[in-house]
Wavefront OBJ file of the C-alpha trace (Angstrom):
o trace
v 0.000 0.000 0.000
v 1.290 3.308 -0.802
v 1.901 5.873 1.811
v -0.909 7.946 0.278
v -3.331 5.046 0.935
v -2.002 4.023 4.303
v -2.575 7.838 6.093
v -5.798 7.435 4.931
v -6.504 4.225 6.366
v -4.914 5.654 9.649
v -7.214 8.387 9.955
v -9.997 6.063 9.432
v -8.692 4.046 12.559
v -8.643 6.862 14.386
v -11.831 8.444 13.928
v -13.227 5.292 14.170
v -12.066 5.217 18.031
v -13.473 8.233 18.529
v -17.000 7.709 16.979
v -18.712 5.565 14.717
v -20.942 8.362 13.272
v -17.480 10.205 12.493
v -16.312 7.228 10.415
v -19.143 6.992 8.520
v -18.997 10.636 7.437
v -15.509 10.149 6.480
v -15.832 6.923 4.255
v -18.760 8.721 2.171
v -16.767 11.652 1.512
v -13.842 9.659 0.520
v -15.905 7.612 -1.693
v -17.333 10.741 -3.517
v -13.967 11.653 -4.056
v -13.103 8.548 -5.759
v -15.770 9.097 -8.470
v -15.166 12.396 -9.149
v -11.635 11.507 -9.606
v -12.215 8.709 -11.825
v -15.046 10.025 -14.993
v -13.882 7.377 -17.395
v -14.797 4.570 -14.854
v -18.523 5.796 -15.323
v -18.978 7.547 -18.275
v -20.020 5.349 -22.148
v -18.212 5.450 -24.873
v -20.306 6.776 -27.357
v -17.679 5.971 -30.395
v -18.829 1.765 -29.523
v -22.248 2.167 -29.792
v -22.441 1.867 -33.511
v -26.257 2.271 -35.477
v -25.598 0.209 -39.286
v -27.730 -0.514 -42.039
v -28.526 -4.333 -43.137
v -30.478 -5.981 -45.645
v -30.797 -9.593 -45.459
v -32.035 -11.698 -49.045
v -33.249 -15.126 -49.310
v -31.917 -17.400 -51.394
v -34.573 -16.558 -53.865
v -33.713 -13.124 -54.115
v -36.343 -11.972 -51.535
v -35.804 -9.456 -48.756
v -36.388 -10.794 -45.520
v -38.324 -8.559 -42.961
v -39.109 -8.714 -39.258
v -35.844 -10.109 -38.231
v -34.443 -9.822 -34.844
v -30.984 -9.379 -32.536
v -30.776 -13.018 -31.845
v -30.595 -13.679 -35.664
v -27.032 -12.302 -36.046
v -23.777 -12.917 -34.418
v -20.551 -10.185 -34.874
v -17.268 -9.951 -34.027
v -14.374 -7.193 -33.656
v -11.158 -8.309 -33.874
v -11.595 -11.666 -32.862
v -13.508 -10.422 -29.807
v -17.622 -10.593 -29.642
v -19.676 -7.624 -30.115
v -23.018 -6.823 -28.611
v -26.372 -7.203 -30.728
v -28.290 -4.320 -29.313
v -31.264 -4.160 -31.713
v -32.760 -3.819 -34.746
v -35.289 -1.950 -36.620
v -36.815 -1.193 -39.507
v -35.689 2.387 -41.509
v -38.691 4.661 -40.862
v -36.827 7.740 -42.847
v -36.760 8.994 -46.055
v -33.454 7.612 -48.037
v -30.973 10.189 -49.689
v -29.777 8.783 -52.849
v -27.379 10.613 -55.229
v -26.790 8.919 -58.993
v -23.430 9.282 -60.505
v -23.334 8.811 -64.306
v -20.165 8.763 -65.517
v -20.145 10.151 -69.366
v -16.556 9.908 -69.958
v -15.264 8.521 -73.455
v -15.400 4.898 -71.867
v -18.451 5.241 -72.087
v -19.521 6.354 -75.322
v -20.937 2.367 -76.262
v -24.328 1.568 -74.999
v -24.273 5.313 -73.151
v -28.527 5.385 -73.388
v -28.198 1.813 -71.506
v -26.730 3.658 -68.959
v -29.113 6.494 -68.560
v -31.878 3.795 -68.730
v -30.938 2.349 -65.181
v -30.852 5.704 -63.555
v -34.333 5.898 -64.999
v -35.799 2.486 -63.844
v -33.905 3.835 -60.387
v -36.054 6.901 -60.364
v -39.285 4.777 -61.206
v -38.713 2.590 -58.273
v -38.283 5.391 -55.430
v -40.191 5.952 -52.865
v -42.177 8.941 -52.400
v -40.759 10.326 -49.647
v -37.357 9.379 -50.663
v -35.101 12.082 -52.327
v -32.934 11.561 -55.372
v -30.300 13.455 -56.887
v -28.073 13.433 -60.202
v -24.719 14.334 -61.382
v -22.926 14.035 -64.340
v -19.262 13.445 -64.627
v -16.285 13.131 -66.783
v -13.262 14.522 -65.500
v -15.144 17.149 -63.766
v -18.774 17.692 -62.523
v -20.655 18.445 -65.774
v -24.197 18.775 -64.474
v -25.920 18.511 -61.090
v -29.583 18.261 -59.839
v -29.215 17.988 -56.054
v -31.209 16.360 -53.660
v -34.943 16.219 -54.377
v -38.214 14.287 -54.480
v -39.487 15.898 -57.855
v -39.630 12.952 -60.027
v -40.455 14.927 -63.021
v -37.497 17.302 -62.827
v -35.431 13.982 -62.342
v -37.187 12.599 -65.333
v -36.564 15.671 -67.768
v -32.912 16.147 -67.113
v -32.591 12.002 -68.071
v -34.318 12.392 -70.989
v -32.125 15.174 -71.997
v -29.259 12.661 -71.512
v -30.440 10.403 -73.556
v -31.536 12.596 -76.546
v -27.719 13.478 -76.513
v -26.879 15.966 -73.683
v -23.693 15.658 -72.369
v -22.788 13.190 -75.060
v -19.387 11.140 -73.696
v -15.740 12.242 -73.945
v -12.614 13.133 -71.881
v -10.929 11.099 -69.391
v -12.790 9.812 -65.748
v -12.398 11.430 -62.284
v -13.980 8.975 -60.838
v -12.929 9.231 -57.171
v -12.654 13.032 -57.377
v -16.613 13.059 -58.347
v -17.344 11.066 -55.461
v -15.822 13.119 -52.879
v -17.352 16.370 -54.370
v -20.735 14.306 -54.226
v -20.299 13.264 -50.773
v -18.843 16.703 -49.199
v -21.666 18.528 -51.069
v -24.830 16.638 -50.958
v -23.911 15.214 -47.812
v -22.560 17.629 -44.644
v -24.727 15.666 -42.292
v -25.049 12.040 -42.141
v -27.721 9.848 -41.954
v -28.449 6.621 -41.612
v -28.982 5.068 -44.772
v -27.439 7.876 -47.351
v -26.513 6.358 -50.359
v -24.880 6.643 -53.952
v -25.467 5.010 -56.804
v -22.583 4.677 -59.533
v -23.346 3.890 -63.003
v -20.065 3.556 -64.634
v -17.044 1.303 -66.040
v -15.190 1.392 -62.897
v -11.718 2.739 -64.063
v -10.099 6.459 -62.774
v -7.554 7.741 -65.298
v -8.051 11.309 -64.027
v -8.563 11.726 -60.422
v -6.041 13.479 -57.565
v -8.081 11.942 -54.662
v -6.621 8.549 -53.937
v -8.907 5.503 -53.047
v -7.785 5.216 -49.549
v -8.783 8.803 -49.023
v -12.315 8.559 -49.755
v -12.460 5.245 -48.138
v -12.192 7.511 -45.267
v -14.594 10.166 -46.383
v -17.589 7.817 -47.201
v -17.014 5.527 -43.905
v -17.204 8.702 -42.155
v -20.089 10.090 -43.651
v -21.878 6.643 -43.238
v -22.735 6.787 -47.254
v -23.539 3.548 -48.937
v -21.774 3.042 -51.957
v -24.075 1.119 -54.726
v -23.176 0.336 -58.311
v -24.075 -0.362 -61.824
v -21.081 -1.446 -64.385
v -22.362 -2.759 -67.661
v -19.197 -4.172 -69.834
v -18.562 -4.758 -73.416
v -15.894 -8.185 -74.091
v -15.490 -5.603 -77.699
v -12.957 -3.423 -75.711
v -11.335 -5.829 -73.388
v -11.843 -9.425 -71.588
v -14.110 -9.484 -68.989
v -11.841 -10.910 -66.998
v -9.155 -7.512 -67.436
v -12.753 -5.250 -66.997
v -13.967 -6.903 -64.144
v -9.922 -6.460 -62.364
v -9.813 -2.697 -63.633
v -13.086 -2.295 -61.677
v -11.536 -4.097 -58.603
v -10.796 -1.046 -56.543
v -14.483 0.245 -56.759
v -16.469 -3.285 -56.301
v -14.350 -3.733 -52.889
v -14.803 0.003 -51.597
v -19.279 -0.502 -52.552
v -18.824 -3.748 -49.917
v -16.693 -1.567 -47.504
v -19.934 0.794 -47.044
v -22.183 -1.952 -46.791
v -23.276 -1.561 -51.006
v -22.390 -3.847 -53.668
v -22.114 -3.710 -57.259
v -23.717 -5.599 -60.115
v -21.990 -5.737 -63.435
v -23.445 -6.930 -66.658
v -21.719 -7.451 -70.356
v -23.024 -6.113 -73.483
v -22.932 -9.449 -75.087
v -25.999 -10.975 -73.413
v -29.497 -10.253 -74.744
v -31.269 -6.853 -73.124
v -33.138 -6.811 -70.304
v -34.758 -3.329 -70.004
v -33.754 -2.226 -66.359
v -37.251 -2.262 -64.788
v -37.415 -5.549 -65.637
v -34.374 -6.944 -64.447
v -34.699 -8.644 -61.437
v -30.797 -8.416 -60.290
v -31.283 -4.320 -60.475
v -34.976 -4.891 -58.987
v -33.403 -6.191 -55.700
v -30.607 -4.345 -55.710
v -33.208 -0.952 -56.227
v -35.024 -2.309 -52.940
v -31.853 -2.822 -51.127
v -31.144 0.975 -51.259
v -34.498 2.141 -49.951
v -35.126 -0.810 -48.052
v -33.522 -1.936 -44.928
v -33.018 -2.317 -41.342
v -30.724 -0.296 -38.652
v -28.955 -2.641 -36.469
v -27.578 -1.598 -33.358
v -24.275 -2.799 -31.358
v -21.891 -2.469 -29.171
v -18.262 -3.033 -29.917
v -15.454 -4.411 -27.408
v -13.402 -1.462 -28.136
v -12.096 2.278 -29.349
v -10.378 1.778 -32.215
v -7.885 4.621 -33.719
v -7.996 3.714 -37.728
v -10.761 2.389 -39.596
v -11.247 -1.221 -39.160
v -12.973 -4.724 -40.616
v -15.685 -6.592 -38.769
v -17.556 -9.751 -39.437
v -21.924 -10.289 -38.740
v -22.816 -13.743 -39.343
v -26.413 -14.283 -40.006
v -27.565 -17.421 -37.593
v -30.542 -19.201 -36.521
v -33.813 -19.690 -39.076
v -31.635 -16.794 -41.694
v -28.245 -18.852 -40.940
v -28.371 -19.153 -44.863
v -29.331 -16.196 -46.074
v -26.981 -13.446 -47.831
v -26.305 -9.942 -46.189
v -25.407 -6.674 -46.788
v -23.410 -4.295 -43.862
v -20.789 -1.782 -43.978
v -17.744 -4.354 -43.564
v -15.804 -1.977 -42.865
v -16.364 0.880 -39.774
v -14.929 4.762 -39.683
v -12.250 4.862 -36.496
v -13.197 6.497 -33.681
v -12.454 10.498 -33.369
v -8.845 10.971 -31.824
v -9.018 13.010 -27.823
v -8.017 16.123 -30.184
v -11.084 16.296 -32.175
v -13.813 14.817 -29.243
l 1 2 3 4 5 6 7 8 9 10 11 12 13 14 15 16 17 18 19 20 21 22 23 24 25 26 27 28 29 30 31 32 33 34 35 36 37 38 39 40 41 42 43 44 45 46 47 48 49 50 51 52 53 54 55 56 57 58 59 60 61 62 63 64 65 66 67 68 69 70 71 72 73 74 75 76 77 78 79 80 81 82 83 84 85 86 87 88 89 90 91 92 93 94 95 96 97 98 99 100 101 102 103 104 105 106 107 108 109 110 111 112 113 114 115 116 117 118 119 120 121 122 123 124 125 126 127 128 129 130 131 132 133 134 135 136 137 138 139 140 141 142 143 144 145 146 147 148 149 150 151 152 153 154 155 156 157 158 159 160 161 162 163 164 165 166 167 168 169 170 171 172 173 174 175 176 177 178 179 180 181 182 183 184 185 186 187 188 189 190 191 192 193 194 195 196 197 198 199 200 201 202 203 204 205 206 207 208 209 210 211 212 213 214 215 216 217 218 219 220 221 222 223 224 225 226 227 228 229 230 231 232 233 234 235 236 237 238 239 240 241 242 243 244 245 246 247 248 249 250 251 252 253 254 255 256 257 258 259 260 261 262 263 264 265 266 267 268 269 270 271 272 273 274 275 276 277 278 279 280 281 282 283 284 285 286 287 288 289 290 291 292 293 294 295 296 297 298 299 300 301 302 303 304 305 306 307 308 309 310 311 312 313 314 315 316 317 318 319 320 321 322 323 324 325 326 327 328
């Protein structure tokens, strides 16, 4: 015991000869002392408490709904984290489209424009839905709204020849301007939706970088990537589009790629773009509670278990670190 602690203990001793009532007094004032002293002992860590979105699909491609805590298990660096709840969305999603008319993709261009139009058709009222255009810079932008026919009239400008495509792609660039404009505060559930080859020949923001940005911002990352075997294998597309595909998973999105080569589908009637359509305006929030602060942004794993143990999910796999004592 140190000699701090033992003259305390003394005086305890001796009070405690003198009268009871005394010693009593003294021990709740020490004890006070010792939680004022010590906040952190107390106090949450609000930086654990994490609030995600999830969709979980059937093997037939159906979303599943009412599902509860006890249907997932996570984990955080080998360590177990804390289901706290989950719930359906109740508010309105923010969705920005990104089409990227750069000279990549000058083939099949009113293909393109075609998805962000089956995307508008399947929005929810309440939702609101933006659109910018891109090359190697911002070419157009109609921001966040829930007008459906001012959507509509700027897409059929595209595709009567507007903004026809050339010049190189800043891919990554026009996704940080999107998300530091259209986004200054997060919410659960923000979203973009890429429709483009995948490939940056143009950009000064690096991929780690916005990693960063959208984790922070808590913004979904979805995309579209049709691909024509004319211009190169699949197999060299589908690696050239590598970087994007894994950041979409990252921020709990995905991508769906299709080639050129395969008969038509009209967008509204594909069912791959169907679910992946529902998976943007559709989900739940899940709650936990993680074992740790962490100081850089890290991986975690949720498992679905029980009567969904084989059912496919989306998450963010990837969470923003926790703000350093500087910025708290």
């Amino acid at each position: 015991m140190s000699t701090a602690g033992g003259q305390i203990w003394d005086i305890i001793r001796a009070v405690s000869e003198v009268a009871t009532v005394h010693l009593k007094t003294l021990s709740f004032v020490i004890g006070v002392m010792l939680c004022v002293s010590q906040p952190s002992i107390v106090q949450s860590d609000s930086c654990r408490t994490r609030t995600v979105p999830v969709n979980v699909l059937t093997e037939k491609g159906e979303i599943v709904s009412e599902i509860r805590p006890e249907s997932f298990r996570a984990s955080f660096d080998h360590k177990p984290v804390r289901i706290l709840s989950v719930i359906p969305n109740q508010m309105p999603t923010r969705l920005m489209i990104m089409l990227d008319a750069s000279g990549s993709m000058t083939h099949g261009f009113r293909r393109y424009v075609g998805v962000a139009v089956a995307l508008v058709e399947s929005m929810p009222p309440e939702s609101l839905i933006g659109l910018v255009v891109f090359s190697e810079k911002i070419k157009e932008i109609v921001p966040l709204t829930n007008d459906r026919e001012k959507l509509n009239d700027e897409l059929t400008r595209l595709q009567g020849g507007d903004h026809a495509p050339r010049g190189h792609t800043a891919l990554w660039d026009a996704l940080l301007a999107v998300a530091s404009s259209q986004f200054e505060i997060p919410q659960n559930g923000d979203a973009i939706y890429a429709i483009t080859d995948g490939q940056d020949n143009s950009s000064k923001m690096t991929v780690s970088n916005l990693e960063r940005v959208l984790l922070q911002k808590q913004l979904r990352l979805f995309l579209f990537i049709y691909m024509d075997p004319k211009t190169a294998p699949m197999e060299l597309q589908m690696e050239f589009a590598s970087d994007i595909r894994e950041l979409a998973v990252k921020t709990g999105g995905y991508g769906v790629a299709l080639s050129t080569d395969i008969p038509y589908i009209p967008p509204g009637e594909n069912k791959t773009l169907r679910v992946q359509f529902q998976h943007i305006f559709a989900f739940d929030l899940l709650k936990v509670e993680l074992p740790e602060r962490f100081e850089k942004n890290r991986d975690w794993n949720l498992e679905p278990r029980g009567e969904i143990r084989h059912d496919f999910i989306t998450y963010p796999h990837k969470l923003a670190a926790c703000p350093s004592a500087a910025t708290r």
